[in-house]
C-alpha positions as CSV (number, residue, x, y, z in Angstrom):
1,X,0.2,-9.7,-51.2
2,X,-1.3,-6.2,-52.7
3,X,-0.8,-3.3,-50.8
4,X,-3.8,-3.3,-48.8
5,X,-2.8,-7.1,-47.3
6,X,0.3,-5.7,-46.2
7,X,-1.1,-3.1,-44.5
8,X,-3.9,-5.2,-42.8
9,X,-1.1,-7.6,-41.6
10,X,1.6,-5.0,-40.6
11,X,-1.9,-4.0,-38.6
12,X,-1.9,-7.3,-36.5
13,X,1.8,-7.7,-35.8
14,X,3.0,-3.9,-34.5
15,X,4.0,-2.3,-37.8
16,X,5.1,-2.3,-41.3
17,X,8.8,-2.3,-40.1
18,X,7.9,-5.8,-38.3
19,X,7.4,-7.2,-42.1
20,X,10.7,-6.1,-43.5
21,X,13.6,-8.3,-44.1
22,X,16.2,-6.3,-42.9
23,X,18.7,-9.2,-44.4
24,X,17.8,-8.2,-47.5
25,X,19.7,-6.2,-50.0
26,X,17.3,-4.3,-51.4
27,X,16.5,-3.4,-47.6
28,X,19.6,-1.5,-47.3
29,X,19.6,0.4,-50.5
30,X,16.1,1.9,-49.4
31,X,17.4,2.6,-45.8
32,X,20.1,4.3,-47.7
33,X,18.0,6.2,-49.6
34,X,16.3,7.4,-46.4
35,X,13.2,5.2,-45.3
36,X,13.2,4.6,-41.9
37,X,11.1,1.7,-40.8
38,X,7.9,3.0,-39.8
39,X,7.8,4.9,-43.1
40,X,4.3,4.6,-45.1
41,X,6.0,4.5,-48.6
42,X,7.4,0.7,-47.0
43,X,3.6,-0.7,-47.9
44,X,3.9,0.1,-51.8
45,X,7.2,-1.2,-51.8
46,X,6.5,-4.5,-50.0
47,X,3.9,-5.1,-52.6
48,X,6.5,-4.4,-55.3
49,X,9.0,-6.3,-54.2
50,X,7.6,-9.4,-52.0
51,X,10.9,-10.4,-51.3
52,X,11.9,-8.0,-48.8
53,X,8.9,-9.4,-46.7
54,X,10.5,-11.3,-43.8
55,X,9.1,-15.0,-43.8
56,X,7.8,-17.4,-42.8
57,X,4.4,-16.1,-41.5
58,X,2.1,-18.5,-39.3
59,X,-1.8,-16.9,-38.8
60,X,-3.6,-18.9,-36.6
61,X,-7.0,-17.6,-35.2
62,X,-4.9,-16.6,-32.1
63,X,-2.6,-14.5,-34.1
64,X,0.4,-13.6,-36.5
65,X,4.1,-14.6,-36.6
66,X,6.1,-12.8,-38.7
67,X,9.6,-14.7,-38.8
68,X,10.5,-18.3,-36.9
69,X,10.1,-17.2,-33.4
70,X,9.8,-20.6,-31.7
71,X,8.0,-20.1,-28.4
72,X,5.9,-17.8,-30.3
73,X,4.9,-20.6,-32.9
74,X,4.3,-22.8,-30.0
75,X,2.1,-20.2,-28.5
76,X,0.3,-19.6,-32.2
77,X,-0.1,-23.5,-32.1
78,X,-1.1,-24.4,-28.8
79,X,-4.1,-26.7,-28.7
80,X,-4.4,-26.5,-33.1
């Protein structure tokens, strides 16, 4: 995803910090370095490093998961 994918999806699901992988590594080194999670500069990195964004992601026409979440999947894929 380019930068401006990211920020259309982090849009739809509450905020950029709902598309980082806090599990990640490289997640911690940046938190170290003083991002917090709602921090703007996230949406360059996510596009530079793609694996800090937390997967999978289901969009359905009802909406975006970000994550397994499984009653929200069901929800997502209720009547699909």
């Amino acid at each position: 995803m380019d930068e401006g994918e990211i920020r259309e999806l982090a849009g739809r699901v509450g905020g950029v910090g709902d598309l980082v992988s806090r599990r990640s590594p490289a997640y911690r080194i940046h938190r170290e370095a003083g991002l917090t999670d709602d921090d703007p500069r996230w949406f360059a990195i996510l596009a530079r490093e793609p694996r800090l964004v937390r997967r999978p992601i289901l969009e359905t026409d009802r909406g975006v998961a970000v994550g397994f979440d499984p009653d929200r999947w069901a929800a997502l894929l209720a009547g699909e």
